[in-house]
Every structure is written in structure tokens, then in C-alpha cells.
C-alpha positions in Angstrom: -25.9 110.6 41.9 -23.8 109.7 44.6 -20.6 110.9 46.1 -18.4 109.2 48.4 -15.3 110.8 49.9 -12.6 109.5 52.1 -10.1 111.7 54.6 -7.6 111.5 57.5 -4.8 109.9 55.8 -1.4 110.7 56.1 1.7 109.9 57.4 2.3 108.3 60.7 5.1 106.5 62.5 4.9 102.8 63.6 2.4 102.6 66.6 0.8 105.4 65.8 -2.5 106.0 65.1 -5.0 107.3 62.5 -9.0 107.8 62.3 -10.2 108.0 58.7 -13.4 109.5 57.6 -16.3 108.4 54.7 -18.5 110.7 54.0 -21.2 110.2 52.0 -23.8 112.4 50.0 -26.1 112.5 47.2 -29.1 109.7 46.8 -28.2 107.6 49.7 -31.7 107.0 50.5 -31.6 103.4 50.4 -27.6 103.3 52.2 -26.8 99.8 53.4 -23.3 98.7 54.7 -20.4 100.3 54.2 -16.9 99.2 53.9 -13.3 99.9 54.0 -10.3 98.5 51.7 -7.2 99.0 51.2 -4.4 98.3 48.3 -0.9 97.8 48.8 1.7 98.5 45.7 1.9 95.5 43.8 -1.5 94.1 45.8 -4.6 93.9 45.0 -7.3 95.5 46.9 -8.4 93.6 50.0 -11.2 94.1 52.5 -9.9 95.3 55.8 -13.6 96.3 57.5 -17.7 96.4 57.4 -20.6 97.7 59.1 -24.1 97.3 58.9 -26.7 100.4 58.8 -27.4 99.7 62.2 -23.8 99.8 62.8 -24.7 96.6 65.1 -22.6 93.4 63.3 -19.0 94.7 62.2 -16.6 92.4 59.9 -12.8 92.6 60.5 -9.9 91.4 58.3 -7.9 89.2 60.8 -4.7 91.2 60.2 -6.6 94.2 62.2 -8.5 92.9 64.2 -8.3 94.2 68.1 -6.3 97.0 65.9 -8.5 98.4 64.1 -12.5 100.1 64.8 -15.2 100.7 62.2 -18.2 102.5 63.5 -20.5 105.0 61.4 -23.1 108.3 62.3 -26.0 107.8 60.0 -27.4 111.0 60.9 -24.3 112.7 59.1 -23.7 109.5 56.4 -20.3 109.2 57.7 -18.1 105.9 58.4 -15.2 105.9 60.5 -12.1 103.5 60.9 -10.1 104.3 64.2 -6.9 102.7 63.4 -4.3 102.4 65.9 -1.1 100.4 66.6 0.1 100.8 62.9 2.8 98.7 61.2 4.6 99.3 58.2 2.4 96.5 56.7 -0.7 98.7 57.3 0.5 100.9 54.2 -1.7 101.3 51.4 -4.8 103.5 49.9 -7.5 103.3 51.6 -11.0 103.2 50.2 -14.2 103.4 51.3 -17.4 101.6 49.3 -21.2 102.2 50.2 -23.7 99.5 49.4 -27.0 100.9 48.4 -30.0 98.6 47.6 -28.9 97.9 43.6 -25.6 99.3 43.6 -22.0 100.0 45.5 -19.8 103.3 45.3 -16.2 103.7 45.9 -14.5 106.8 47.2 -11.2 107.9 45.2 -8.6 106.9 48.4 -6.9 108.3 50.7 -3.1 107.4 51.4 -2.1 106.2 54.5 1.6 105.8 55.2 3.2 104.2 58.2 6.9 104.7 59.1 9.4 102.0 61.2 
């Protein structure tokens, strides 16, 4: 089984800044990329960032990019997303999903909230 769990949301003013946290655990043996998305009310869920298990090649949404960092620790199975200049827009739940070799997991969210 594996368990993926996302932190470091919260509420933040415009400008601000927040770095959330993936960690993963259980049978990651054969971890690949991971990912983060996020969903909107009313949205649908849309990719926002994605890194490679080397961490090397990173993937950006355009509405973040220069905004927004993915990087990840393998030795601790943890991704990050630095997130800084925040707009209003920026709101939404924020998950995480870890590829493995025949399958993907998705964390449970974690709000992020971003005040004008």
C-alpha cells in the first residue's frame, strides 16, 4: 500500500508565499515523477507542476511559472512546491500524485487560500 500526504496549506495574503510538502510512504520502491494539482470551486482539477526522480526536467503550468518551484528529497520521499508571489487566482486544493511503475496515487489535498 501506499500513502501519500500533502501539508503547508493555509491562508496567505496576496504576495505572500507558501511551501507545500508530499510526503510519501509505503511501497514506493519503484517511485517515478511526482506531481502537483490543484482545483478551483466550480474547476476542474488542473496540473500546476512535475518532477522527474532525478528531480532533473521540471514541467510548469504557464500561469506559475517564474512563480512557482517544484523540487523533491528522494532520500526522505518528499516533494516540495515553493510557491511565492500568490494571487487570489492561485486558490484552490492542492494535491499531490506519485507515479509508480503501474500505477499513480493522489494525496487527500491541502487548502490553500490567498487573500487581496
Amino acid at each position: 500500500q501506499v500513502r501519500v500526504v500533502e501539508s503547508g496549506g493555509g491562508l496567505v495574503q496576496a504576495g505572500g508565499s507558501l511551501r507545500l510538502s508530499c510526503a510519501a510512504s509505503g511501497r514506493t520502491e519503484s517511485s517515478g515523477a511526482m506531481g502537483w494539482f490543484r482545483q478551483a470551486p466550480g474547476k476542474d482539477r488542473e496540473f500546476v507542476a512535475r518532477i522527474s526522480w532525478s528531480g532533473s526536467s521540471t514541467y510548469y503550468v504557464d500561469s506559475v511559472k517564474g512563480r512557482f518551484t517544484i523540487s523533491r528529497d528522494n532520500a526522505k520521499n518528499t516533494v516540495y512546491l515553493q510557491m511565492n508571489s500568490l494571487k487570489p487566482e492561485d486558490t484552490a486544493v492542492y494535491y499531490c500524485k506519485l507515479e509508480l511503475r503501474d500505477s499513480s496515487w493522489w494525496g487527500q489535498g491541502t487548502q490553500v487560500t490567498v487573500s487581496s
